[in-house]
C-alpha positions in Angstrom: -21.4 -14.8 11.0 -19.1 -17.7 10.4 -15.7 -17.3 12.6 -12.3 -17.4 10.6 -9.0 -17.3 11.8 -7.5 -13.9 10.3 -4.1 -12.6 10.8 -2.2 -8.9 9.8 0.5 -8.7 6.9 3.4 -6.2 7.9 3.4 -2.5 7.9 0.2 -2.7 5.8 -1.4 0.8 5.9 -5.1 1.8 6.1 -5.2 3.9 2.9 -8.8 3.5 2.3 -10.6 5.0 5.7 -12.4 8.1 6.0 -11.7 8.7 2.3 -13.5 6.0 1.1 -16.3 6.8 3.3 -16.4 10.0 1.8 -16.3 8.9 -1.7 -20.2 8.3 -1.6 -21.2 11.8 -1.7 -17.8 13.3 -3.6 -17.0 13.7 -7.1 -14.0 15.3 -8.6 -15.0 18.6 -10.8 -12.5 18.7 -13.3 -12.2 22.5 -13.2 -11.2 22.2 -9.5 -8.0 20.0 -10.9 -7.1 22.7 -14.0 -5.5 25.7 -11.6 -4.0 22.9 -9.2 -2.0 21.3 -12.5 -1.2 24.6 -13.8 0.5 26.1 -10.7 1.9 22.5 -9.6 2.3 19.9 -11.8 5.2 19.3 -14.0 3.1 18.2 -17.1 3.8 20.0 -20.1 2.4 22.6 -21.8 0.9 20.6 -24.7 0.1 17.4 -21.9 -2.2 20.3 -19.9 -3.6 21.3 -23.7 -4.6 17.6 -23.8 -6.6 17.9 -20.4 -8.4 20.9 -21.5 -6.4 23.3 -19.7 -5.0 26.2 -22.6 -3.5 29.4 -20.9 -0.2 28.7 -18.5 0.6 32.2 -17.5 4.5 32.7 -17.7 5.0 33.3 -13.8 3.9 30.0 -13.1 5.7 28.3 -16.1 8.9 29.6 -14.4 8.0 28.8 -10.8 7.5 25.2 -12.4 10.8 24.8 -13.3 12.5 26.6 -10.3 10.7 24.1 -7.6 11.7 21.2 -10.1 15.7 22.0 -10.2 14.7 22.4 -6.3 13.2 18.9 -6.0 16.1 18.1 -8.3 19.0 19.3 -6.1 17.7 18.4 -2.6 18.3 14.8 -4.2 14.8 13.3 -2.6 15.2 9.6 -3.1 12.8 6.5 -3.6 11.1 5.0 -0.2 11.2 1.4 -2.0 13.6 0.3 -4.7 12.6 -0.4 -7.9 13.7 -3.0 -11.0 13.3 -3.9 -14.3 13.1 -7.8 -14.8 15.4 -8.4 -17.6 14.6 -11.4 -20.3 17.2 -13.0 -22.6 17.4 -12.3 -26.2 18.9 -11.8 -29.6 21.6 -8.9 -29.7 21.1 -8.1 -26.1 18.2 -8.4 -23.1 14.5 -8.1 -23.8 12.8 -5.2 -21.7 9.9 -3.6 -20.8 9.3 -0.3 -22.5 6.1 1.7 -22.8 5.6 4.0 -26.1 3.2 7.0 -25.4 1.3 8.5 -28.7 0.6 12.4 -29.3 -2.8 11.8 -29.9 -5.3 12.8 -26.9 -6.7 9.4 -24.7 -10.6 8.7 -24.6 -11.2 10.7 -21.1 -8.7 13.6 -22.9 -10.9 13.8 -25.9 -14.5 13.1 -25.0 -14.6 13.5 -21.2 -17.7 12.0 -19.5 -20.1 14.5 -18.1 -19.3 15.4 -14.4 -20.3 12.9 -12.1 -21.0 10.5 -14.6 -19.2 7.8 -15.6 -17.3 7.0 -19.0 -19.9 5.2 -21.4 -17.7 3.0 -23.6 -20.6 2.4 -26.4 -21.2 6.0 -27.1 -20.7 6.2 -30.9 -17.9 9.1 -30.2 -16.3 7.1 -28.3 -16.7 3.6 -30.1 -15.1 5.9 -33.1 -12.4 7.3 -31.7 -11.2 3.8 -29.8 -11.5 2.5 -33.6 -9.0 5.6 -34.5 -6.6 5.0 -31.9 -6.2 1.5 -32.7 -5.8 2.0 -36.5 -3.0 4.4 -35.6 -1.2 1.3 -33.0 -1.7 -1.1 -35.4 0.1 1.3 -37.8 2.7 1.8 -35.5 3.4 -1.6 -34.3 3.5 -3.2 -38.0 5.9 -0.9 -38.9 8.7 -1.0 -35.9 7.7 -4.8 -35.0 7.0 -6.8 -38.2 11.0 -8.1 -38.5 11.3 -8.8 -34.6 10.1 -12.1 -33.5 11.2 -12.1 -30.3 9.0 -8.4 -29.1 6.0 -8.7 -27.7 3.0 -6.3 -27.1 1.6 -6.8 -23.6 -0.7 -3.9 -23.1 -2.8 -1.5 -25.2 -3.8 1.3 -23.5 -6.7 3.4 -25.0 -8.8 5.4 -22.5 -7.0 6.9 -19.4 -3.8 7.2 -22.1 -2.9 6.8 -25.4 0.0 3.8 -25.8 1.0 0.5 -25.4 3.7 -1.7 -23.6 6.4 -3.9 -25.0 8.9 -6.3 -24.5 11.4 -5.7 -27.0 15.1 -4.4 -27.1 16.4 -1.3 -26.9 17.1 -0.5 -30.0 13.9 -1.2 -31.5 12.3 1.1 -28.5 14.7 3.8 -29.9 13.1 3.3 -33.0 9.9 4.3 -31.5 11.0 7.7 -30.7 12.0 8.8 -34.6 8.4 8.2 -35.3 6.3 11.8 -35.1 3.7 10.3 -33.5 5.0 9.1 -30.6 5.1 11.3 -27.6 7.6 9.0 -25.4 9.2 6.4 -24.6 10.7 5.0 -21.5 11.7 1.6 -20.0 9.1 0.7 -17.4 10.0 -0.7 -14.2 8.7 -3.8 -12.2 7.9 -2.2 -8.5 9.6 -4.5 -5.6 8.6 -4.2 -2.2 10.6 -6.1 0.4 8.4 -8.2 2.7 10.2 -7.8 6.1 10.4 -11.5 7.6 12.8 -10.4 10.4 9.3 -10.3 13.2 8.4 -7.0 12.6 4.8 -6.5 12.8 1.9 -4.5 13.6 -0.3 -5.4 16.1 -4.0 -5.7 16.1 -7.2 -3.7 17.0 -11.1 -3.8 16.0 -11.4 -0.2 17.3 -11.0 1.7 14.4 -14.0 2.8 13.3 -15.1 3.9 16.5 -11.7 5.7 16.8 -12.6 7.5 13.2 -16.1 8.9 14.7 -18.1 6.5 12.4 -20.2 3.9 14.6 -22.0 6.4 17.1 -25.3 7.7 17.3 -25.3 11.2 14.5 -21.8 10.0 13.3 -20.9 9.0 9.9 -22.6 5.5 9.5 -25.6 6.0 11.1 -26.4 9.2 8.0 -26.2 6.4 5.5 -22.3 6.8 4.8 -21.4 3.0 4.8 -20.1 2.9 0.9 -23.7 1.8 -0.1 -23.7 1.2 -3.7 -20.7 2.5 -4.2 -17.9 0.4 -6.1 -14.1 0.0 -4.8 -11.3 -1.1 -7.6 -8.9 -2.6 -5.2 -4.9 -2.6 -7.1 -3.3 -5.4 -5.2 -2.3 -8.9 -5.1 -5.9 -10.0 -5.4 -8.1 -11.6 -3.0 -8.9 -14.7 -0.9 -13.0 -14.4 -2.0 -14.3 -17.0 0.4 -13.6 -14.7 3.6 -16.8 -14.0 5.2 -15.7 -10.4 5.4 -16.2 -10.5 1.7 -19.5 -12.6 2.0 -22.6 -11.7 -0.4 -24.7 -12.2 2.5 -27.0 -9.2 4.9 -25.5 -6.6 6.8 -26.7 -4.0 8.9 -28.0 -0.9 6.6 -26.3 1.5 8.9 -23.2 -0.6 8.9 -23.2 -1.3 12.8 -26.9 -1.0 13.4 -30.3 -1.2 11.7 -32.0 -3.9 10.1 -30.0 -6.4 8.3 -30.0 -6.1 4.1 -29.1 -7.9 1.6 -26.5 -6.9 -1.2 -29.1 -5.1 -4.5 -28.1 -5.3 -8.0 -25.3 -3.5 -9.5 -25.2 -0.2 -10.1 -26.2 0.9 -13.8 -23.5 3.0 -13.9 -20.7 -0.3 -13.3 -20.8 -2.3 -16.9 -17.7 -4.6 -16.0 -17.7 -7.8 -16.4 -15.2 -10.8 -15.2 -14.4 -13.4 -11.8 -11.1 -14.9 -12.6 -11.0 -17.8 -10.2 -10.6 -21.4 -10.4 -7.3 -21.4 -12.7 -6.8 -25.3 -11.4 -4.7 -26.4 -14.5 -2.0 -23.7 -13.3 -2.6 -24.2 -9.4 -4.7 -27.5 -8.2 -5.5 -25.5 -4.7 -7.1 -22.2 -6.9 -10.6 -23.0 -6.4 -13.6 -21.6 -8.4 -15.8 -18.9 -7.5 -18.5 -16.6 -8.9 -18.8 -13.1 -8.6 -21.5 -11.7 -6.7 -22.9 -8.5 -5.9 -20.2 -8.3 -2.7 -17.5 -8.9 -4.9 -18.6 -7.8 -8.3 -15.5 -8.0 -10.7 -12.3 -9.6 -10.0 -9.4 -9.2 -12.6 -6.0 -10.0 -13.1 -2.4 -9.2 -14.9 0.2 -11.5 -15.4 1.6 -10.7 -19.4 4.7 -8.7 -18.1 6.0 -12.0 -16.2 4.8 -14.4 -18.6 6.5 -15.8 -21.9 3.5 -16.6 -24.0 1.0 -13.5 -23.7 -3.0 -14.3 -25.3 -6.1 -12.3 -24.0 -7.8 -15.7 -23.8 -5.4 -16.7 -20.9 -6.2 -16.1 -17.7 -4.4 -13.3 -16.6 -3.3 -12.9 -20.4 -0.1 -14.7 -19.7 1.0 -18.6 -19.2 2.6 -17.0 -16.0 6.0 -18.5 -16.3 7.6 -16.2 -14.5 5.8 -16.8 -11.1 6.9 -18.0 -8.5 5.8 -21.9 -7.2 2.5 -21.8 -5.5 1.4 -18.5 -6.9 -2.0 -18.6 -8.7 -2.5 -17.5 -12.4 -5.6 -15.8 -10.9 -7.2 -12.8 -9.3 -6.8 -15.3 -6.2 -3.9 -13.7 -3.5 -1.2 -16.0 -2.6 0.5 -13.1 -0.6 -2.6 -11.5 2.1 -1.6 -7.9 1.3 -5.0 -7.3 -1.1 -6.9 -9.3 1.0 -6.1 -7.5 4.0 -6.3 -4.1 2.0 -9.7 -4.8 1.0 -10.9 -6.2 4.3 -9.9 -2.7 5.7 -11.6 -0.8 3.2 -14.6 -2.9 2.0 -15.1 -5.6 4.3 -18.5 -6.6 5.6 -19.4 -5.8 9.2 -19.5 -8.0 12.4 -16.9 -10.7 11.2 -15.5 -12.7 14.3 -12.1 -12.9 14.5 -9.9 -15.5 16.5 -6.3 -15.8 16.6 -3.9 -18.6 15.7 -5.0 -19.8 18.8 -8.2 -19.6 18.7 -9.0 -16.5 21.2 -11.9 -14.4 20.1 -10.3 -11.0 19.0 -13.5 -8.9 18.1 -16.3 -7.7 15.8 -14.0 -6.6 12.6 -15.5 -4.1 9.8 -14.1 -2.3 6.5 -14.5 1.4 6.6 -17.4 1.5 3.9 -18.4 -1.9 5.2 -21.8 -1.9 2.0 -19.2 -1.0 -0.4 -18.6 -3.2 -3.8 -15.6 -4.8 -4.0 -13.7 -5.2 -7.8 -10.5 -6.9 -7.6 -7.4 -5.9 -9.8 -4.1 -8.3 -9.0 -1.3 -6.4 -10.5 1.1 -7.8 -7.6 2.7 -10.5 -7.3 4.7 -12.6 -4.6 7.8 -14.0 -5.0 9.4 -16.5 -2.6 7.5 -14.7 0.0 10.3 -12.0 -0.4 9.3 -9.5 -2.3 6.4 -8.5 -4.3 6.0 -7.4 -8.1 4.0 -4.9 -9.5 5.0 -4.3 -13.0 4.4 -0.9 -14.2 2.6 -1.9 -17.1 0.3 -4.0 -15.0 -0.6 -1.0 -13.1 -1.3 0.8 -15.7 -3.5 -1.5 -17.4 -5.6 -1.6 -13.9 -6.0 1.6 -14.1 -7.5 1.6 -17.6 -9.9 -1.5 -16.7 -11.0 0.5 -13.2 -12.1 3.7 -15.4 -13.8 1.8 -18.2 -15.7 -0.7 -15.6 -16.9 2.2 -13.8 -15.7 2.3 -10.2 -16.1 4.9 -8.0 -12.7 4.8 -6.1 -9.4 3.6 -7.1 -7.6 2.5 -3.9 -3.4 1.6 -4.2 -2.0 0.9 -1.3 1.8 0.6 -2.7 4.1 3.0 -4.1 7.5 3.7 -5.8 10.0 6.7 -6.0 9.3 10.3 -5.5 9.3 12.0 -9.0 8.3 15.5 -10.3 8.6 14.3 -14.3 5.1 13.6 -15.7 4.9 10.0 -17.2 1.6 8.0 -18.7 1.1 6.4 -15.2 0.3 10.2 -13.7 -1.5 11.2 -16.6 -3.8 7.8 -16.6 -4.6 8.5 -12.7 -5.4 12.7 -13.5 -7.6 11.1 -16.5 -9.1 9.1 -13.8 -9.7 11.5 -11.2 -11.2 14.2 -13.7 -13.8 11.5 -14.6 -14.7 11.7 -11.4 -13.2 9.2 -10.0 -11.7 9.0 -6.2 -8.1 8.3 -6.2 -6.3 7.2 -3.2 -2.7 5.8 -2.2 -0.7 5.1 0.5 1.8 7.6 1.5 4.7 4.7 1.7 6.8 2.9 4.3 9.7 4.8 3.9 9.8 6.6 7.0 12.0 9.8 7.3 11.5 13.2 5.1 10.9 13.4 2.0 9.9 9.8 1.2 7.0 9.7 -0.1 6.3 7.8 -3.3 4.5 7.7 -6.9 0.9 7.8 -7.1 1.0 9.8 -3.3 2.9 12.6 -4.7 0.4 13.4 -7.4 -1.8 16.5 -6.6 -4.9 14.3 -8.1 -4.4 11.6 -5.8 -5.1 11.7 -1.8 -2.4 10.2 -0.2 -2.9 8.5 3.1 -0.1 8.5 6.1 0.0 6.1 9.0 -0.9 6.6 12.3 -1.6 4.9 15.7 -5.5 4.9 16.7 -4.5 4.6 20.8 -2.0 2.1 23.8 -4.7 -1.2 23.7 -4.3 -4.2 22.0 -7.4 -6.1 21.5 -6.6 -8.4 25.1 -6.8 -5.1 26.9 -2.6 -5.0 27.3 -0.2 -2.3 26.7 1.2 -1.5 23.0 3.2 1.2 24.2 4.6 3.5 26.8 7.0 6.0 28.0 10.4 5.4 29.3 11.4 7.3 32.0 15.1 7.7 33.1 15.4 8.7 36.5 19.4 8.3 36.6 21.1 10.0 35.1 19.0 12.9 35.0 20.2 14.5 31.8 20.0 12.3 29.3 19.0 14.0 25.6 15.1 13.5 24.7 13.8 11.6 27.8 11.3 9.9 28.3 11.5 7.7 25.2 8.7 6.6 23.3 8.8 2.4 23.8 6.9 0.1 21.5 6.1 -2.6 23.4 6.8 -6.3 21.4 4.5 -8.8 20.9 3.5 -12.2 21.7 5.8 -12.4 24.9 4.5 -15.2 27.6 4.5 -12.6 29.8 1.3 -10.3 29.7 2.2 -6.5 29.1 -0.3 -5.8 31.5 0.9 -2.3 33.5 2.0 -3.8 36.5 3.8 -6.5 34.7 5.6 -4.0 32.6 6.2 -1.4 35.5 7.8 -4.2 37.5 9.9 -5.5 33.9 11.6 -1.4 32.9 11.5 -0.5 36.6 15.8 -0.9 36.6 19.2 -0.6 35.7 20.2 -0.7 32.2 23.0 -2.4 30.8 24.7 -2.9 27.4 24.2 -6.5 26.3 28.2 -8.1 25.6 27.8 -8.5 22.3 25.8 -5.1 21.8 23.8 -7.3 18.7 23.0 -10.1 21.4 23.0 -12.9 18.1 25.8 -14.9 19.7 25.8 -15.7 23.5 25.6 -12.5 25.7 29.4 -12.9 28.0 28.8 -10.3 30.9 26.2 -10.5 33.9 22.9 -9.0 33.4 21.4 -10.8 36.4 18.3 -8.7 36.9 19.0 -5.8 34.8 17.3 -4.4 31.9 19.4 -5.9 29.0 20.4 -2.6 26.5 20.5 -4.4 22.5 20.9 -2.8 19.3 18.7 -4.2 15.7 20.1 -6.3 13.4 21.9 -9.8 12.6 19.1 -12.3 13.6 15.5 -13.1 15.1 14.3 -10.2 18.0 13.8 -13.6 20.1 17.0 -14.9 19.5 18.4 -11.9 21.4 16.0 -12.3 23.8 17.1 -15.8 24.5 20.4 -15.0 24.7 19.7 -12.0 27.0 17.6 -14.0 29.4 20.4 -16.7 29.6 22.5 -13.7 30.8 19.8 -13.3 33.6 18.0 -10.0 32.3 14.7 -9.2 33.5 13.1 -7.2 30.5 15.5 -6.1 27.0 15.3 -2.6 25.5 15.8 -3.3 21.6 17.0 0.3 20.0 16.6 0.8 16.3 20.2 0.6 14.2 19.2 3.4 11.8 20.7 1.5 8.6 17.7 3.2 6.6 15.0 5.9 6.5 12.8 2.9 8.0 15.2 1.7 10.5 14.7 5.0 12.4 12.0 4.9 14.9 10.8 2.4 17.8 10.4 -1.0 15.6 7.2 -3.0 16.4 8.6 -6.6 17.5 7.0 -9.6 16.9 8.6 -12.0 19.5 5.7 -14.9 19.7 7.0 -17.2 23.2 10.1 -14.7 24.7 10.3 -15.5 28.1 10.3 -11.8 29.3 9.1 -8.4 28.2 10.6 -6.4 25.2 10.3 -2.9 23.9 12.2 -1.1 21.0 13.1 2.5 21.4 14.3 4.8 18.2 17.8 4.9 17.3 18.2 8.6 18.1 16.9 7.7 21.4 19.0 4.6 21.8 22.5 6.5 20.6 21.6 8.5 23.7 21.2 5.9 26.0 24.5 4.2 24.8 26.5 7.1 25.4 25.8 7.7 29.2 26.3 3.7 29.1 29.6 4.0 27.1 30.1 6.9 29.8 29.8 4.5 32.5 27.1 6.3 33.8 24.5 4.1 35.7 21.2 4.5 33.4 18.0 3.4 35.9 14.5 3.7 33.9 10.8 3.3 34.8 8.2 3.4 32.6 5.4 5.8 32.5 1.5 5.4 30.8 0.3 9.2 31.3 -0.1 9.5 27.5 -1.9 8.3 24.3 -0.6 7.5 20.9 -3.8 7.9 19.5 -2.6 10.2 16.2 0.8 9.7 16.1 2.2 9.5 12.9 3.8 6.0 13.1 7.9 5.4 12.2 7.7 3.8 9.6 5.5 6.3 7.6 6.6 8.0 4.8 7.0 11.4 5.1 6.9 14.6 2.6 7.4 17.2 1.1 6.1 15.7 -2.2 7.9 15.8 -5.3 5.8 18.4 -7.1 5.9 22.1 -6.7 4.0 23.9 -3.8 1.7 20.4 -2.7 1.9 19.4 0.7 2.3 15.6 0.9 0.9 13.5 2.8 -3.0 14.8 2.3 -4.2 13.1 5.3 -3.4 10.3 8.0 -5.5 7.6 9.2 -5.2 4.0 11.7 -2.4 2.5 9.9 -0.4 0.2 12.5 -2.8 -1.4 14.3 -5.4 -2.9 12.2 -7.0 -5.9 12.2 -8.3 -7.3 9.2 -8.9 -10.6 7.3 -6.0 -12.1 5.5 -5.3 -15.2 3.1 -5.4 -18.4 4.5 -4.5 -21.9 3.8 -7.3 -24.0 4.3 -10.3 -21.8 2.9 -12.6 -24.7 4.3 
């Protein structure tokens, strides 16, 4: 296969790795989900009447609420902040709102046989859909008809009964006088931070070996390589060209066997669109066609656009974008493209480096899976990134009526135990037998993790570390021994080794590098030039105020051998050993975690000499990493996360510049 240069986007978890492997022989049974939602859930009694599910038996009603004033007391707060982007108006700011209707969605009413997929043409369902509109159109021309300035950006019809506006507030309130309407709520636009400070997670091609798939018996070779089975991919899109994404033969087995080519769709997929090419918005957003590798690619950009027309591509003029972004399913920002890679992407891809060093064989998971694109995210500045609610929602819907087998998210937003149409689209979802899947969150620390992961209908995936290597065979990681003094709290300390140092972290070059004194760097941040003598010590630094190799700089002009970096613990993800990228430092690095580092500044504050060496008798392998969110979930009696996979150290393709 053709080489490409691929790269890693930060803290990017593996949501979609045994799970999706799994999703060719599993289906949800819909009666499995009814005595989950009843004893855990906080829908309400006539939202479970809508599923199908009739009796609540008192006892459990009133456990419901007891774990929810629980949830509510313990104050468990978001992993990752969220916003609502604001829009100036008449009388007051234009928001996003979305209006939920009484009236039962398609997969509520008419439920698709289990195991089969929703068939949009059956004449029940082509009447009902007819219903539901009459009853927004109703709606809309009787609350909107005087208001110019509102606009409807989504209809939702299948997974659940609505639709999304920009309007004002009081014309939403207006909404909620009407008998038909369930709720209404303002609907947030997701942020996510993208961490530009060098941290980063390394690289590996070992994870599917690591998971038990590749071998001779194991997963693969028994035909579980995602053959013919579809994976909607909500993201920021997807850089089509990689190889990894390639319509071209693979091996059957996914590492072995004869080489086959991509068959025809699967009957039970019917949907149908490859936004690409949008050069009028974006001169460098190419066409491309859909193929049976990547068999649907769609996209969402009406909740940050100003004019809003389903002829559009992505339904919007995009005005709201960022420069550079493309008003496509194309990904200007790497995440989707690296999520998909990971999940989906074809087996034996070379991978090089910015350099041009040969890396390794890369594979997705399910490496035969289909691949249909949903770009709800957006970057910004190369920031953050925004994923509207409403977007997200409106993925959801597509995913269900296309007919995909998984549903993969690989973001998240706060911890919440109140039921709202984006948890009832994803349990309409997951009774239709689809496989729904999320990352537990970045958050790190307890109780972090995040909406969809919380859901009881939705596996959520943690992070963890698949072993010490990095793909050049040096250390990622190690122990830090303190042999003076000897009591120091928690010793040895779990080190993270940074990297893209010049010098190799090959065991005898790190033994030699932590085998010292410590001392505190003058300034402890090390941003301005360090002012005492660390001639051949082991400069001591704390996180924060500038570049990891600016303080490495400053540290080696002091005349420090090595630099321990510990963690400043400003946040729930600022608490463990921080993975550093410090691309040309002149010495070694490694970040411990800031409990560990508080320790180690004490018998330094004490005066105490603090003398280290570093020890390799252990493996990482299964670690839950830091930055990891971490449960208990928000709902009643559902242990959260579901399961942890390879998160850290993945490598996988990425968007790239030159696509030629």
């Amino acid at each position: 296969m053709k080489t490409f240069h691929l790269g890693l986007t930060a803290r990017c978890l593996l949501v979609a790795t045994a799970a999706v492997t799994a999703a060719t022989a599993a289906t949800v049974n819909s009666e499995d989900w009814s005595s989950a939602l009843a004893e855990a859930s906080s829908l309400t009694e006539q939202d479970l009447k809508q599923r199908g599910i009739e009796a609540i038996p008192d006892e459990l009603l009133a456990k419901k609420k007891k774990k929810k004033n629980k949830n509510k007391s313990n104050g468990v707060k978001a992993s990752t902040s969220t916003s609502t982007l604001t829009f100036d108006g008449q009388d007051g700011e234009l928001r996003h709102f979305m209006v939920r209707l009484k009236d039962p969605p398609v997969m509520a009413k008419h439920p698709p046989t289990s195991g089969e997929p929703l068939n949009t043409r059956a004449r029940h369902v082509v009447d009902y859909v007819r219903f539901l509109k009459d009853k927004h159109e109703t709606l809309l021309s009787q609350h909107l008809e005087d208001t110019s300035d509102s606009l409807v950006l989504h209809r939702y019809l299948y997974t659940v009964n609505g639709f999304g506006l920009r309007t004002m507030q009081d014309i939403a309130n207006n909404f909620k006088q009407h008998p038909e309407v369930e709720a209404v709520y303002e609907a947030p636009i997701l942020e996510q931070s993208l961490d530009s400070s060098g941290d980063r997670r390394e690289l590996t091609d070992f994870t599917p070996t690591f998971l038990g798939l590749t071998g001779k018996g194991q997963a693969w070779s028994q035909g579980y390589t995602g053959e013919d089975v579809v994976v909607g991919i909500i993201d920021t899109g997807i850089v089509p060209e990689h190889p990894s994404f390639a319509d071209v033969k693979t091996p059957i087995n996914g590492n072995t066997g004869k080489l086959k080519e991509y068959g025809p769709l699967p009957d039970s997929f019917t949907g149908v669109s490859c936004t690409f090419g949008n050069e009028e918005y974006n001169p460098d957003d190419k066409p491309f066609e859909c193929n049976n590798k990547i068999v649907l690619a769609r996209c969402y950009a009406e909740a940050l656009s100003n004019v809003t027309d389903p002829t559009m591509p992505c339904g919007g003029d995009g005005a709201r974008l960022t420069e550079g972004s493309f008003l496509s399913a194309r990904d200007e920002d790497s995440h989707g493209t690296h999520v998909t890679g990971t999940a989906a992407g074809n087996y034996g891809v070379e991978a090089l480096n910015s350099d041009g060093e040969f890396l390794g064989l890369i594979s997705g998971i399910a490496p035969r899976a289909r691949i249909a694109v949903y770009k709800a995210g957006w970057s910004f500045d190369g920031l953050i990134r925004r994923l509207p609610y409403l977007s997200i929602l409106q993925a959801i819907e597509d995913a269900v009526t296309d007919g995909v087998d998984v549903i993969n998210m690989s973001f998240g937003g706060g911890a919440s135990n109140s039921v709202d149409s984006y948890d009832i689209a994803l349990l309409n979802a997951a009774t239709g037998g689809i496989f729904t899947i999320a990352s537990a969150g970045n958050g790190g620390g307890e109780g972090t993790v995040g909406n969809p992961a919380t859901l009881p209908w939705v596996t959520a995936v943690a992070s963890s570390f698949d072993g010490n290597l990095r793909p050049d065979g040096t250390r990622s990681d190690f122990l830090l021994e303190i042999l003076e003094p000897e009591a120091i709290p928690g010793a040895p300390f779990y080190a993270i080794v940074g990297s893209g140092s010049n010098a190799s972290a090959t065991v005898e070059n790190l033994d030699v590098a932590f085998s010292g004194e410590l001392k505190a760097a003058d300034p402890l941040l090390a941003c301005d030039p360090v002012i005492n003598d660390l001639t051949r010590k082991i400069a001591f630094v704390i996180r924060g105020g500038c570049n990891f190799v600016d303080k490495i700089a400053n540290v080696v002009e002091a005349g420090a051998q090595a630099m321990v970096l510990y963690n400043d613990g400003l946040a729930p993800d600022r608490l463990g050993p921080v993975d550093m990228l410090v691309t040309g430092a002149e010495v070694l690095a490694v970040s411990v975690s800031f409990e560990d580092g508080s320790n180690i500044l004490a018998a330094l504050d004490n005066n105490e000499t603090v003398v280290s060496a570093p020890s390799f008798d252990f493996s990482s392998a299964d670690v839950v990493d830091d930055f990891s969110s971490r449960g208990p979930g928000a709902y009643a009696d559902i242990i959260k996360p579901d399961i942890t996979a390879p998160g850290s150290d993945v490598l996988a393709a990425i968007a790239f510049d030159d696509i030629d």
